[in-house]
N, C-alpha and C positions, 0 to 999 in steps of 0.2 A: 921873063917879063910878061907871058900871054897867062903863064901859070899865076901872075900875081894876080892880074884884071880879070882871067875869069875865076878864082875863088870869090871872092867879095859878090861877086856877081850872081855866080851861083848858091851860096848862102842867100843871100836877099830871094831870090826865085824859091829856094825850100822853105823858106820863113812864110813868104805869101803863100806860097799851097798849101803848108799845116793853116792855119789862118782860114783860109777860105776853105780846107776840108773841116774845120771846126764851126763855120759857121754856118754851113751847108747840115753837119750834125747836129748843133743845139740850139740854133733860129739867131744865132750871135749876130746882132743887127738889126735884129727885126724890129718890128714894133710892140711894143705891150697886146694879152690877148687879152679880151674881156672875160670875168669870170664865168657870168650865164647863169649861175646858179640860185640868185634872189632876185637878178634884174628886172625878170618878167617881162612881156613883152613890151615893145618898142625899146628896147636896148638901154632902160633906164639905170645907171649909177649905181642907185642905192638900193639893196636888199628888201622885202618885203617884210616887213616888221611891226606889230603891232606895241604903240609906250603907252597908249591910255586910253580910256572910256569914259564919260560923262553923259547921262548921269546913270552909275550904276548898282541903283539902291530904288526900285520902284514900287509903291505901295502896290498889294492886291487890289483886284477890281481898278486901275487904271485902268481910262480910254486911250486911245493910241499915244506914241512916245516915243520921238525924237531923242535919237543918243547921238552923240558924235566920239568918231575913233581917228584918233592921230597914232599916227609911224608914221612909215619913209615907205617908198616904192609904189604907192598908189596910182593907178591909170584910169581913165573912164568907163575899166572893162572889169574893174573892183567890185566884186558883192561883198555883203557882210552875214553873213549866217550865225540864227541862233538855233541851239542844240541840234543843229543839220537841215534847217530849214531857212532857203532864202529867203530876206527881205529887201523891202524896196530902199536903194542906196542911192544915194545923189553924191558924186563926184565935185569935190571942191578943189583940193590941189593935191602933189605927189604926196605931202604930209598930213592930208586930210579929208575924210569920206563922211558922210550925214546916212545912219538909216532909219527907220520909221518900224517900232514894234508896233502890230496888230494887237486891239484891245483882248481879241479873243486868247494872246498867250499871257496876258496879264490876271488871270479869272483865277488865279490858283497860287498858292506861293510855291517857290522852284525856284534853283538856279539854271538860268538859261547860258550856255554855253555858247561864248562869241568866236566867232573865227572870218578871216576875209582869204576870201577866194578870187583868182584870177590866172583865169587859164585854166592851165595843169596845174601852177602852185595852187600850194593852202598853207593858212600859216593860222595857227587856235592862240589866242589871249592866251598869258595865264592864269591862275585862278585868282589874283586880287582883281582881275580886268573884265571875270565875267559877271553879266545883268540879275543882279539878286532882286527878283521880285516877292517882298518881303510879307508877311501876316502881319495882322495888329492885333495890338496887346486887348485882349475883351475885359467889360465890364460886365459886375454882375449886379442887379437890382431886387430879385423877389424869389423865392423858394414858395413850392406849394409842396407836400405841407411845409409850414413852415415849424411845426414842432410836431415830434412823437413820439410816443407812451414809452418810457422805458420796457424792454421785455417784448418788443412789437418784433413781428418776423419779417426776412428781407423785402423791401420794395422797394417803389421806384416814385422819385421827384421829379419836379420837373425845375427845370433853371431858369429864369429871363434877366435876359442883359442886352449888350449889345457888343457888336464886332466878333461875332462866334463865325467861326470858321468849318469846314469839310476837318476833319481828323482830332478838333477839339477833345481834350478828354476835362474829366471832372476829377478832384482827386480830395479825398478825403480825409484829416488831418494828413496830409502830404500823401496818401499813398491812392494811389488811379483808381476808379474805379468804370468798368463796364459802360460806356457812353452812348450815346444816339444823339445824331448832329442833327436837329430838326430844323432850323433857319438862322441867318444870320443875329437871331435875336433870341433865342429857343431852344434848350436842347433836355435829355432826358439821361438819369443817369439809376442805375441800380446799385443800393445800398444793402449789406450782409445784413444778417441777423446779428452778428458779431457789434456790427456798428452800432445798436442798441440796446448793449448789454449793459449798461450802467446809463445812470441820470450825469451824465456832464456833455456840454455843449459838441458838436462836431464840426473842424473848421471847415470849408470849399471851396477851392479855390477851382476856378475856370482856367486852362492854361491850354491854349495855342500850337501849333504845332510849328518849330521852326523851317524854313529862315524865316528870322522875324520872330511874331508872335509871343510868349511868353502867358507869366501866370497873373490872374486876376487880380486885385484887392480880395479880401477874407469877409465872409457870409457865413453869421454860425445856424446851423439849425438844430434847435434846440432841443433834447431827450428829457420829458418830464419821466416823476413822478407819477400817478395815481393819485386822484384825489381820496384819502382815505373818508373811512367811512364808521360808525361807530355802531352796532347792533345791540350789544349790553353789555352790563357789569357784573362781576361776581366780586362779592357782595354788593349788592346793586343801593343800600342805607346800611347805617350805623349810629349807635347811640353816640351823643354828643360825650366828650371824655374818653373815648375810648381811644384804645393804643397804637399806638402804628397800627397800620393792618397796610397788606399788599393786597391790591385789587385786580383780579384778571379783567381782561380787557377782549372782545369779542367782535369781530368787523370785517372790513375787506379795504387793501391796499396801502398794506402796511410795510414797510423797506427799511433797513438798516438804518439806522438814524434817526426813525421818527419819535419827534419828543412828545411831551405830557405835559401839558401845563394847569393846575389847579390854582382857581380865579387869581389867574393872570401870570402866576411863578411855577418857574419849571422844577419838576419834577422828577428822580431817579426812575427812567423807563427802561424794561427790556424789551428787546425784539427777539421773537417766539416763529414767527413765519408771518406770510401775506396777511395770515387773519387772526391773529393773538398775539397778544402784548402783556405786560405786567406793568405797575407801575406801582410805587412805595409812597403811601400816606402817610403824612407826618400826623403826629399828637397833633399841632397847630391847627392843622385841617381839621380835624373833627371837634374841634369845640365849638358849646352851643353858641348860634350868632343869631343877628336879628334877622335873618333870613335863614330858611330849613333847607339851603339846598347849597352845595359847591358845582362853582362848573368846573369840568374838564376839559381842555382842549387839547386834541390831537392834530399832532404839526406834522409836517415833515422838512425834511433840511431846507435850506435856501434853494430856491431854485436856479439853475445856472444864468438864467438869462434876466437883466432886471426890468423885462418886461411882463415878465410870468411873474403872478405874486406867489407865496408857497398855499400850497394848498392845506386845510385845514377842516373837523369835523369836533362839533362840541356836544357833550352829552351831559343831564345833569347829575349828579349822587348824591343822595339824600342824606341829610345829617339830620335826625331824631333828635328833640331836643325834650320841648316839657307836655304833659298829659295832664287832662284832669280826671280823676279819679271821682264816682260818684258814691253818696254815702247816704242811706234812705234814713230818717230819722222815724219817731213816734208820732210827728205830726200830722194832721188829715189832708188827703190828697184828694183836690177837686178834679174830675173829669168834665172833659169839656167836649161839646160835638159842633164842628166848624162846620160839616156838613153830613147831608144822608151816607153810610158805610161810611165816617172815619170817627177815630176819637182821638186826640191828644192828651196828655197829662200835665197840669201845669204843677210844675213844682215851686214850693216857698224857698225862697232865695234861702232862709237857714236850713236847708235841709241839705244844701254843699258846700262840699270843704274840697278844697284845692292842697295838693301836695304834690311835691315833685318825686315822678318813679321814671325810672329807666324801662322804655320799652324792651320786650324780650327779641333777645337775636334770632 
């Protein structure tokens, strides 16, 4: 009977001591522990966590500039750091801090790196959260020079526009070349020799340096020609009738392509070098006209730009047409004196005959 009342008894007694040596081992009963680990001081709940930035897209050259940053665990002991340097932070609630960037880190384009600090924690945005203070995209307005001689050796233009930037470069049908950043309106760039080895336009674009920034509108500056020049001709006349003939040509600034035109219609021209050309007479050209002379005009190709007109030089070439021949007869010739030392000869109209001869070549 005492065997029955104390088993039950004694089970119950082992059951509570496992029990309570288990609770005693793994806090069985206890109360929940706080984590500690985002709370941050004053025992707050929620983790220190940064979800967003406004506004974080800031033109270069801003004056100061209020951002606001929401998360969770913020306290009145919250800074807000850009690329490791505090700013001034105004506490609004656990989900929301105000801070105030200084004009002077706005002077430059940069990504400035956000992070809020509190305590010992740090907690950094990540990168779609930090404050892009961005470049702007430049205009370009005037080139000096604004056109140069094909064949000219490297130098230097100058640029003006506006919204030029520290690290701006200049780039040349698309490819960069050598810059100097002289003012936000202003800058100077060095062009090869290369860049003016032919007569076609060269594009420029102005381009920025990112964040931000980017490339200009297009400004050509223009690679002429030479204005050629004409010295003379070989055979410089020719009797009217006569055959094709090719005329050498003699001068200075003469380029691939420049044409010949005889009064007014072009002409089969060769190009010889800078300063001799040929160019092929037609029969039509040399017949006799009511005037003794053809012109020649020396062209050169279109110029690239249609402010530049093409340059040109005209020389004349004599077409020999008719002579008069004189023919003394038997009749008597009066001498006549205009004045002291001179005499002239008046001749009787029948004592000339007119016939047509070909002057000698």
């Amino acid at each position: 009977m005492n065997f029955c009342l104390a088993g039950p008894l004694g089970f119950l007694r082992l059951v509570l001591s496992f029990c309570l040596l288990l609770t005693l081992l793994s806090g069985c009963g206890a109360a929940p522990a706080n984590s500690g680990t985002a709370s941050g001081a004053g025992g707050n709940a929620a983790p220190l966590a940064i979800s967003s930035v406004t506004p974080k897209d800031v033109p270069v050259g801003s004056s100061a500039v209020t951002i606001v940053v929401t998360g969770t665990g913020f306290t009145p002991t919250s800074v807000v750091q850009l690329s490791g340097a505090s700013v001034q932070t105004t506490f609004i609630s656990s989900t929301e801090i105000r801070a105030t960037i200084p004009g002077a880190q706005l002077q430059k384009g940069t990504i400035l790196k956000l992070s809020v600090v509190d305590g010992t924690q740090v907690v950094a945005a990540d990168t779609s959260n930090n404050v892009q203070v961005s470049n702007p995209v430049p205009t370009v307005s005037t080139l000096a020079p604004f056109s140069v001689l094909v064949g000219s050796p490297a130098g230097t233009i100058t640029v003006t526009g506006a919204s030029f930037v520290s690290g701006i470069t200049l780039a040349v049908n698309g490819s960069p070349r050598t810059t100097t950043y002289v003012s936000d309106t202003q800058l100077t760039a060095s062009l090869t020799a290369d860049d003016f080895s032919s007569a076609a336009p060269l594009l420029l674009n102005a381009v920025n340096p990112q964040p931000g920034g980017g490339a200009s509108g297009t400004i050509a500056l223009v690679v002429t020609n030479p204005a050629p020049t004409v010295a003379s001709l070989s055979p410089s006349a020719l009797n009217a009738g006569s055959a094709a003939t090719i005329v050498n040509i003699v001068g200075t600034g003469f380029v691939a392509g420049t044409g010949v035109l005889v009064n007014g219609a072009s002409r089969p021209a060769t190009f010889i070098n800078a300063t001799a050309m040929k160019v092929a007479l037609t029969p039509a050209d040399l017949q006799a006209q009511a005037r003794s002379a053809s012109q020649l005009l020396i062209r050169h190709p279109a110029a690239a730009s249609r402010h530049r007109p093409r340059s040109r030089s005209t020389i004349l070439f004599r077409v020999r047409s008719l002579l008069l021949r004189l023919r003394l007869s038997r009749e008597p010739v009066r001498l006549r004196s205009p004045s002291p030392g001179r005499a002239s000869f008046q001749l009787p109209w029948s004592m000339l005959t007119a016939s047509r001869a070909r002057l000698p070549t």
